[in-house]
N, C-alpha and C positions, 0 to 999 in steps of 0.2 A: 260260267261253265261248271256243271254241278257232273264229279266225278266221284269213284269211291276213294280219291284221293282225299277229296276237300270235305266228304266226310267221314273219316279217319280220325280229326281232331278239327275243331272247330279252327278256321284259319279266315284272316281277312279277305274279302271277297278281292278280286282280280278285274280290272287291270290295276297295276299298281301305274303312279307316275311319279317323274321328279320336279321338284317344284325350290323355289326360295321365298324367303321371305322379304320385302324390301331392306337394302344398307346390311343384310346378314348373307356372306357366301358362303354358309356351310346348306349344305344341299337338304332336303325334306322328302321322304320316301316315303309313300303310301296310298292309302285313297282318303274319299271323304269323308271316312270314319278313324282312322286310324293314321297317324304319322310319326314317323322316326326320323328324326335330325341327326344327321351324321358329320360330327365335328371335328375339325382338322385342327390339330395340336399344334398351331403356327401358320402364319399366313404364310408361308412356305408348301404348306401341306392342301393347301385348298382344291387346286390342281386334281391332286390326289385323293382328296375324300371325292369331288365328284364322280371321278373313275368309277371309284369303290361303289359310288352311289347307282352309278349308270349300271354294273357291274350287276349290282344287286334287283333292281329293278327288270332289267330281261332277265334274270335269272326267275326271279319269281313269274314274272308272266310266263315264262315259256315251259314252267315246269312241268305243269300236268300231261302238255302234247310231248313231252321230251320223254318223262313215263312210259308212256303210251306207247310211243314207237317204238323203245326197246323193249318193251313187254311183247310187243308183235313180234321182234326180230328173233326174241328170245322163244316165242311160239316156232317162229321158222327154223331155228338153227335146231330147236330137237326132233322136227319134222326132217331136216336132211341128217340129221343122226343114223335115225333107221334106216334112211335111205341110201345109203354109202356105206364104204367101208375103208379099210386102212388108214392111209394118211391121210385120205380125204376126211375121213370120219373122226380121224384125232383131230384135223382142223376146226372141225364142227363144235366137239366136245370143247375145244380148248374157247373159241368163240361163246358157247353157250358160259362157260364158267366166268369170263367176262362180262357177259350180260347182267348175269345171276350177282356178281359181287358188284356193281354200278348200281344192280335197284335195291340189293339190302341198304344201301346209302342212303335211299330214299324215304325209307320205312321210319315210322314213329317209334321212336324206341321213350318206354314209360320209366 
């Protein structure tokens, strides 16, 4: 999926998966070019780096459409802006400013 997201800053291409390696339970995040083993400080913790691992993994894959959508909703909420008024329209404003502060999150900051 080629967006102005992914080229923003070069990033590993998408879908990412989780993977292990044999007799090693710490989990392996990436694709065919790129991997990241995420280590659990105790076999107590393995559990939980998978999480983390699982965690990370939809998170990367579903980013760009998760963008996307609030960048649309964020089109609509200042289209019902104009379109309203009062409380209704403070709802709107107050909606878009959560938009707005969700995707500076997402922004490449240098």
């Amino acid at each position: 999926m080629t967006t102005e997201l992914a080229t923003a800053k070069k990033t590993t291409a998408r879908p990412w998966k989780l993977s292990y390696l044999p007799g090693n339970p710490n989990p392996r995040i990436g694709n065919d070019k790129m991997l990241v083993t995420i280590i659990s400080a105790g076999l107590d913790k393995a559990e939980l780096a998978q999480a983390n691992a699982e965690l990370i993994v939809r998170a990367v894959n579903s980013f760009e459409e998760l963008v996307s959508v609030a960048k649309q909703s964020l089109g609509s909420a200042k289209m019902m802006i104009e379109k309203t008024s009062g409380q209704m329209q403070l709802a709107w404003k107050q909606e878009a400013a959560r938009l707005e502060r969700a995707l500076a999150k997402t922004e490449w900051k240098e």
